[in-house]
N, CA, C and O atoms as a Maestro MAE file, in Angstrom:
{
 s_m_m2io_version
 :::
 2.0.0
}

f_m_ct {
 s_m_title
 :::
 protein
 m_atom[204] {
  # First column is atom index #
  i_m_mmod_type
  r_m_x_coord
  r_m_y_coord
  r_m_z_coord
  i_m_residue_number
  s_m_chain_name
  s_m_pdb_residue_name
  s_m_pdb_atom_name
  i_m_atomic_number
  :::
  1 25 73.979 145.368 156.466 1 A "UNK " " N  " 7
  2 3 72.644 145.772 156.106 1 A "UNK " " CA " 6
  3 2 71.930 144.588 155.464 1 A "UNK " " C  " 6
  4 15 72.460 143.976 154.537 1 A "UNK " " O  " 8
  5 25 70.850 144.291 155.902 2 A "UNK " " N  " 7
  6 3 70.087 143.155 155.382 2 A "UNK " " CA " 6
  7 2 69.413 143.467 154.235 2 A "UNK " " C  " 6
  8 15 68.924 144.596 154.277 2 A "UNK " " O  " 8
  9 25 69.157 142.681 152.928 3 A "UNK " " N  " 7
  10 3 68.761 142.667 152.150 3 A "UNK " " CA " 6
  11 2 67.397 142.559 151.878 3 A "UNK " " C  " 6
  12 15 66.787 141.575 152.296 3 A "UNK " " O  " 8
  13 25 66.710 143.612 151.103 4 A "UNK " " N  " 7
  14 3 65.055 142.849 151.483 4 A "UNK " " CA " 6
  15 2 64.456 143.045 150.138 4 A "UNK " " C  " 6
  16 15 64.600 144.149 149.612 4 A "UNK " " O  " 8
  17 25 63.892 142.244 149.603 5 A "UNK " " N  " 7
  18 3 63.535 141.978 148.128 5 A "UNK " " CA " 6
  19 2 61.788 142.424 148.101 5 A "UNK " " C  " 6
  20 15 61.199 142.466 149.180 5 A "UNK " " O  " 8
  21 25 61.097 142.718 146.906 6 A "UNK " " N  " 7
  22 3 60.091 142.567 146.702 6 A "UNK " " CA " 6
  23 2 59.160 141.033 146.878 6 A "UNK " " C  " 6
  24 15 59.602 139.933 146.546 6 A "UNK " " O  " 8
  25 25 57.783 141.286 147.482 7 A "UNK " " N  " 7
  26 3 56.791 140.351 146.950 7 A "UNK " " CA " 6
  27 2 56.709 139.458 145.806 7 A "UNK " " C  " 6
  28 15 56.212 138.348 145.617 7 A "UNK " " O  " 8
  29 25 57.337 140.270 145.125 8 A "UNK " " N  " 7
  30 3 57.027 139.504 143.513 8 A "UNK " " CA " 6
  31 2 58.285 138.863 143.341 8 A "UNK " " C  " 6
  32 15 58.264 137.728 142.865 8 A "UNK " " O  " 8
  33 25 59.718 139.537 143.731 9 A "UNK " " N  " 7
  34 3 60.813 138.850 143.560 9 A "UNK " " CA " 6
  35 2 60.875 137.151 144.653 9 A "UNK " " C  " 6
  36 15 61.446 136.113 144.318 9 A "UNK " " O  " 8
  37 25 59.942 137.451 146.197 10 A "UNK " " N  " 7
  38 3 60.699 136.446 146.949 10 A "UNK " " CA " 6
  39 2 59.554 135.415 146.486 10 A "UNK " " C  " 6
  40 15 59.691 134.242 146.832 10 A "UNK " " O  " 8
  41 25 58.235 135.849 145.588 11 A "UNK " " N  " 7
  42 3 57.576 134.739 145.394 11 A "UNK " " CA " 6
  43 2 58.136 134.263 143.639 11 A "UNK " " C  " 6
  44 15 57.814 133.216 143.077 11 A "UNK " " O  " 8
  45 25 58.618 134.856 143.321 12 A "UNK " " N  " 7
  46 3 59.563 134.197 142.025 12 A "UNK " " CA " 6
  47 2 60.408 133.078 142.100 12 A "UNK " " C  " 6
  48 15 60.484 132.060 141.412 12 A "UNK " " O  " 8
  49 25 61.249 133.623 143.436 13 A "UNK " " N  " 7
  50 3 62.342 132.629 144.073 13 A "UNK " " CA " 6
  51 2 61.921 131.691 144.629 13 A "UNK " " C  " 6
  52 15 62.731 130.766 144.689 13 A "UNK " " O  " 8
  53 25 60.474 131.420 145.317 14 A "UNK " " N  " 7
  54 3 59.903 130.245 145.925 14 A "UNK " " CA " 6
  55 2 59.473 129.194 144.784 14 A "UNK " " C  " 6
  56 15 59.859 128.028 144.861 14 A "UNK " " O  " 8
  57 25 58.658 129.641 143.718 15 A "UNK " " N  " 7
  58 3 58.413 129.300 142.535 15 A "UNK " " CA " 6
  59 2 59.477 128.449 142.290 15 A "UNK " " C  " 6
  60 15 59.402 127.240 142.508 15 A "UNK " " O  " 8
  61 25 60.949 129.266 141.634 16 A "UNK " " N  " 7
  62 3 61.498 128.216 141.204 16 A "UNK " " CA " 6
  63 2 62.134 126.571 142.140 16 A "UNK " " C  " 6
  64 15 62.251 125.380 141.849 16 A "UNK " " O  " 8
  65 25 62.471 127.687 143.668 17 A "UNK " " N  " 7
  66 3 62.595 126.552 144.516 17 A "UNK " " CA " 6
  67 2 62.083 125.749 144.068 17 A "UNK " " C  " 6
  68 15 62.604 124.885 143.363 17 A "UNK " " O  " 8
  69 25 60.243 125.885 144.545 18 A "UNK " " N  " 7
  70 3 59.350 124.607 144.324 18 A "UNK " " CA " 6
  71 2 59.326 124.312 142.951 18 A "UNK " " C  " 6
  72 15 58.324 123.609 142.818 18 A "UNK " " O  " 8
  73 25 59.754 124.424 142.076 19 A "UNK " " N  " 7
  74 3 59.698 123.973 140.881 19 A "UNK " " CA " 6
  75 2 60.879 122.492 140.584 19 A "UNK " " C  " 6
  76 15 60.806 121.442 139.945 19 A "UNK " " O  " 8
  77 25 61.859 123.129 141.414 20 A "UNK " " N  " 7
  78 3 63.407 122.113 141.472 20 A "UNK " " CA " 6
  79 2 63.046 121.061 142.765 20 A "UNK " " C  " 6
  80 15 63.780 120.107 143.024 20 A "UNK " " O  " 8
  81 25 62.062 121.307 143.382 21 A "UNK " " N  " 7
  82 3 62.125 120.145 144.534 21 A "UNK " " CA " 6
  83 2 60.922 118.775 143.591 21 A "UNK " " C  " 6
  84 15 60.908 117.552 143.455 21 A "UNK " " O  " 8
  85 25 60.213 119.771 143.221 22 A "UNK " " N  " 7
  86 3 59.085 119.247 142.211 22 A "UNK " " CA " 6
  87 2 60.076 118.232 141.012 22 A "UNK " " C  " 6
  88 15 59.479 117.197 140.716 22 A "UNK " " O  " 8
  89 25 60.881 118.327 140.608 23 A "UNK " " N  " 7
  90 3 61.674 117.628 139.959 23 A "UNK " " CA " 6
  91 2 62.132 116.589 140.424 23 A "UNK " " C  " 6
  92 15 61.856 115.421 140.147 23 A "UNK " " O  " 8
  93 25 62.982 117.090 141.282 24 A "UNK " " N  " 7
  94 3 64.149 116.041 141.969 24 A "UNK " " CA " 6
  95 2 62.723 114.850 142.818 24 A "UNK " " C  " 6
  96 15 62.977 113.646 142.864 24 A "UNK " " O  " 8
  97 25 61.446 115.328 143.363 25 A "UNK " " N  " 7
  98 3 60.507 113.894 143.631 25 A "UNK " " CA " 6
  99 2 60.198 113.012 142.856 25 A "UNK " " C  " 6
  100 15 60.122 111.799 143.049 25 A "UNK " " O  " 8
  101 25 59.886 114.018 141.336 26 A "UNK " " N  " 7
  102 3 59.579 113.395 140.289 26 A "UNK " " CA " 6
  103 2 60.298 112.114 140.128 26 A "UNK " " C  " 6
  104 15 59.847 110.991 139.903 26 A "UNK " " O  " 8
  105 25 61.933 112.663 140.349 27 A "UNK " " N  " 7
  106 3 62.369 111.517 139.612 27 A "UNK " " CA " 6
  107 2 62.677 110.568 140.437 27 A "UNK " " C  " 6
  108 15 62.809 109.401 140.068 27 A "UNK " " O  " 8
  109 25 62.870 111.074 141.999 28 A "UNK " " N  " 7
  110 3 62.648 109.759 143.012 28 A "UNK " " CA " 6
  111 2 61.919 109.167 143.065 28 A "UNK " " C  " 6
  112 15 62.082 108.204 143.814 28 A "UNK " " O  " 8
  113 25 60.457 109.296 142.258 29 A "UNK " " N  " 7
  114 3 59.264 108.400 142.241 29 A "UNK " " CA " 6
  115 2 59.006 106.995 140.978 29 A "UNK " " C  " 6
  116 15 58.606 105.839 140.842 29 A "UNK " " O  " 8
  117 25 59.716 108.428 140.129 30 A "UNK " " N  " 7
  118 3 60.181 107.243 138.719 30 A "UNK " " CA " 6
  119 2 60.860 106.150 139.281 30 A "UNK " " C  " 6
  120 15 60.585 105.017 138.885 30 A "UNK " " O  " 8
  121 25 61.961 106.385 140.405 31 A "UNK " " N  " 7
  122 3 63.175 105.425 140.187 31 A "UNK " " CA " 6
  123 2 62.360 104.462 141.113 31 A "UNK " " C  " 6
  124 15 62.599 103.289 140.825 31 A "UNK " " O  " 8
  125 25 61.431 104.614 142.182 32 A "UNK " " N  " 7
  126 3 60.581 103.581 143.047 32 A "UNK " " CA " 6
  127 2 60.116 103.361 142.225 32 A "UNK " " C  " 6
  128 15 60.513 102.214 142.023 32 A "UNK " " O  " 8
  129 25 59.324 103.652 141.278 33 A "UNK " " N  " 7
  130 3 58.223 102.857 140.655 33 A "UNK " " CA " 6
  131 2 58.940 102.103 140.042 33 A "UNK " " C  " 6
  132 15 58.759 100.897 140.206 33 A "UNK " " O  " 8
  133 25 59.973 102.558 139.145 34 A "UNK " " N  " 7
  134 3 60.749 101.159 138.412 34 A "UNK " " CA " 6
  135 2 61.325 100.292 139.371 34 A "UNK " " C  " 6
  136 15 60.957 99.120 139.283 34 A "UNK " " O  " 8
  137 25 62.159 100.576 140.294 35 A "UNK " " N  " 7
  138 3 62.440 99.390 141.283 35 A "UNK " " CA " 6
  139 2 61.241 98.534 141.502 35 A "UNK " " C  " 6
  140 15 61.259 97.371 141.100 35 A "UNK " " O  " 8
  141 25 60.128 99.059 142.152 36 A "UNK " " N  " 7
  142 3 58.813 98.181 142.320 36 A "UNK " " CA " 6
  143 2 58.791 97.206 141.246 36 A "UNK " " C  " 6
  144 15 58.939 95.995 141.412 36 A "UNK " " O  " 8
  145 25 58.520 98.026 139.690 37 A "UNK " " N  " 7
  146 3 58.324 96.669 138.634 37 A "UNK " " CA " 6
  147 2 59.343 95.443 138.782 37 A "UNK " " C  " 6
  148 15 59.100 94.244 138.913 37 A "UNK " " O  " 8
  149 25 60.103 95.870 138.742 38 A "UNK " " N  " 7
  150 3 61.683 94.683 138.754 38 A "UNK " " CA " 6
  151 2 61.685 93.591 139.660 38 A "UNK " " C  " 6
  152 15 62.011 92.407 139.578 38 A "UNK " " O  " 8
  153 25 60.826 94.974 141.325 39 A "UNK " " N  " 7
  154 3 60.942 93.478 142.394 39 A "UNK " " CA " 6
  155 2 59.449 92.657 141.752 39 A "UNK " " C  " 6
  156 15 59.164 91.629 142.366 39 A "UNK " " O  " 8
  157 25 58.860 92.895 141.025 40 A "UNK " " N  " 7
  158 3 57.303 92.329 140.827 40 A "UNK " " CA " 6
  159 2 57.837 91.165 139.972 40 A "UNK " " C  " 6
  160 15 57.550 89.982 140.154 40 A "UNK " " O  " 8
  161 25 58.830 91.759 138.805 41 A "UNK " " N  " 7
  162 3 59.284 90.782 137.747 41 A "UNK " " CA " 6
  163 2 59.531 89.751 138.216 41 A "UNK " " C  " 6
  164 15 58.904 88.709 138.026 41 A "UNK " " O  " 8
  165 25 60.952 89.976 139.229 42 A "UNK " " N  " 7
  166 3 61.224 88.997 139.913 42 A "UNK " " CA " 6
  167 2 60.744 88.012 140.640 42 A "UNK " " C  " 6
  168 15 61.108 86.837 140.665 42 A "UNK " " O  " 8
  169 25 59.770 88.629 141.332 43 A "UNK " " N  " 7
  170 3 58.611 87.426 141.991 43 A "UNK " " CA " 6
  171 2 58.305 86.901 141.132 43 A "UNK " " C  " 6
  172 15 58.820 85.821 140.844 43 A "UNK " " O  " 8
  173 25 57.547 87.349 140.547 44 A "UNK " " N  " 7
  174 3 57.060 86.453 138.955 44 A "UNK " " CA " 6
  175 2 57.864 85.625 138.499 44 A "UNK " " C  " 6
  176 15 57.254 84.574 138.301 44 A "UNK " " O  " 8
  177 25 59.052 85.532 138.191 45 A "UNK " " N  " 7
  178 3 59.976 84.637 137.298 45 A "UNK " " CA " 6
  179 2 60.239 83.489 139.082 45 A "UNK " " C  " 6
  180 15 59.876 82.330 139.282 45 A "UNK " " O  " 8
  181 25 60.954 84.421 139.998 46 A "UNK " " N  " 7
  182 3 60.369 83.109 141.280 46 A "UNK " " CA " 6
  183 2 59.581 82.069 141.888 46 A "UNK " " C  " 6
  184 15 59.976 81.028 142.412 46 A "UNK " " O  " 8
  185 25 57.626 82.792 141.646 47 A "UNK " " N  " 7
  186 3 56.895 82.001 141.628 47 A "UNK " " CA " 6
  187 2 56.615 81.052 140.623 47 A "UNK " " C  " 6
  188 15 55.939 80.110 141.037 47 A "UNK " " O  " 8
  189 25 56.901 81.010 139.522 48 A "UNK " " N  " 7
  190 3 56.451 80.340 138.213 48 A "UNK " " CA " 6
  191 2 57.741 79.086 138.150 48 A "UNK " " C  " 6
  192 15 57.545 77.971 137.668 48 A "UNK " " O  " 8
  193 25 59.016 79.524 138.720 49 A "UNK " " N  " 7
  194 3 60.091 78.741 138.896 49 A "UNK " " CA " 6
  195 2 59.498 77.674 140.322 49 A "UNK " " C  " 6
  196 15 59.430 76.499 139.962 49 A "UNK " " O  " 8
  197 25 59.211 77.826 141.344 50 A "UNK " " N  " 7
  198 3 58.441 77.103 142.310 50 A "UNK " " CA " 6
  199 2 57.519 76.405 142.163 50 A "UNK " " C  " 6
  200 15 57.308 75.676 143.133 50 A "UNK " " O  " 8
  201 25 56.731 76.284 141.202 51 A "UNK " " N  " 7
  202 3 55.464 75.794 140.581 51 A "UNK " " CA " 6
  203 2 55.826 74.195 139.714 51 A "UNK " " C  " 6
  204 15 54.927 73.597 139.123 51 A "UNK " " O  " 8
  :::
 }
 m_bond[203] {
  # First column is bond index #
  i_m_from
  i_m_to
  i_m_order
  :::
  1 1 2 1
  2 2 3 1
  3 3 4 2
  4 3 5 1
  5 5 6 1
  6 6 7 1
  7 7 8 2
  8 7 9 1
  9 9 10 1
  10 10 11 1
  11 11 12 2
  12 11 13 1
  13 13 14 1
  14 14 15 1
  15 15 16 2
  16 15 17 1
  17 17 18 1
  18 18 19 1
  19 19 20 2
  20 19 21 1
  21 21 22 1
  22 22 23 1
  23 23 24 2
  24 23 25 1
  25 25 26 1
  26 26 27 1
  27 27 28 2
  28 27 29 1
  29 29 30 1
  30 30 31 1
  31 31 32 2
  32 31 33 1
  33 33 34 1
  34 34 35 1
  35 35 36 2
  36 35 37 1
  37 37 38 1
  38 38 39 1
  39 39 40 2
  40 39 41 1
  41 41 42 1
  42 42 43 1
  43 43 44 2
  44 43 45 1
  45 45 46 1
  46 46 47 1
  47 47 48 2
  48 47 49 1
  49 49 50 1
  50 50 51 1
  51 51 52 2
  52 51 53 1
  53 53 54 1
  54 54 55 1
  55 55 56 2
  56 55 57 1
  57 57 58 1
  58 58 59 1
  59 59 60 2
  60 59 61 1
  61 61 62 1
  62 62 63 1
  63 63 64 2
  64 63 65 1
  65 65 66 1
  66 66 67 1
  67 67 68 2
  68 67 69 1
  69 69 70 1
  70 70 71 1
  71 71 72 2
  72 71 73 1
  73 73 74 1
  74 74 75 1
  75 75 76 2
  76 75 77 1
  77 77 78 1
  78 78 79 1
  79 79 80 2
  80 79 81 1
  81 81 82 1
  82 82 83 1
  83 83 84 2
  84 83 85 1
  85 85 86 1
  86 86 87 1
  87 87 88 2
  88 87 89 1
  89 89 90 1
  90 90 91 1
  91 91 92 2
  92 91 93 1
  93 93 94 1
  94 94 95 1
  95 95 96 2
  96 95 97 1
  97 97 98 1
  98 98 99 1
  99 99 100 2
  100 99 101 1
  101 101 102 1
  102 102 103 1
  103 103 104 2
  104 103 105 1
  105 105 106 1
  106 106 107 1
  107 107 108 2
  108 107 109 1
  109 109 110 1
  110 110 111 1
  111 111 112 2
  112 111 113 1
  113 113 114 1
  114 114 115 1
  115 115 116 2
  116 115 117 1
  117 117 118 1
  118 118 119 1
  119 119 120 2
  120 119 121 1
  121 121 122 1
  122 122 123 1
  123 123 124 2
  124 123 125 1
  125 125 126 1
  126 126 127 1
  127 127 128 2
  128 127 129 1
  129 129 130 1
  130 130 131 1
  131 131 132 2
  132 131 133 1
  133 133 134 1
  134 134 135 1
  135 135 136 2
  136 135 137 1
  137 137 138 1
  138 138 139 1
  139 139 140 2
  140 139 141 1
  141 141 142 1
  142 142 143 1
  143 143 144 2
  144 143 145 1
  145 145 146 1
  146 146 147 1
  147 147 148 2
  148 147 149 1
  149 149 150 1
  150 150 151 1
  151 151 152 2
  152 151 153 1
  153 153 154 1
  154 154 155 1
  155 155 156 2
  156 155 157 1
  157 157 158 1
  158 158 159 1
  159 159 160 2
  160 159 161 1
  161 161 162 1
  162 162 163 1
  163 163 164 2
  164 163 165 1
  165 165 166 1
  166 166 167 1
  167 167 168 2
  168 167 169 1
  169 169 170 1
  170 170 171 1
  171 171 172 2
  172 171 173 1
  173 173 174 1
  174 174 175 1
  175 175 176 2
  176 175 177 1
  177 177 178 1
  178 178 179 1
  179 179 180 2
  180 179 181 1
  181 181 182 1
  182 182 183 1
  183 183 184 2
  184 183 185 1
  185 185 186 1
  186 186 187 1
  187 187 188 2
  188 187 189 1
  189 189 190 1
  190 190 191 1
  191 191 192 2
  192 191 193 1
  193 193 194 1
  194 194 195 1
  195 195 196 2
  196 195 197 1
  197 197 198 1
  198 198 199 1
  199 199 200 2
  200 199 201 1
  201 201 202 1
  202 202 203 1
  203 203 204 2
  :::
 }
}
């Protein structure tokens, strides 16, 4: 027998879904953006070493 939930329950459960995917980008974006600075640093300390 298949299970069938309320409106309010399967949009509860989407909620938190999207709440946990909403996270886990978050912090894949943090970790690009800090990689980005580092490769920027690095150029920087590269170009100024070339000069």
């Amino acid at each position: 027998m298949a299970y069938f939930c309320h409106p309010h329950e399967r949009f509860q459960g989407l909620q938190a879904s999207a709440a946990a995917h909403s996270e886990l980008l978050s912090a894949s974006l943090d970790d690009t953006t800090n990689a980005m600075k580092l490769v920027q640093a690095q150029l920087v300390t590269l170009l100024a070493q070339a000069e």
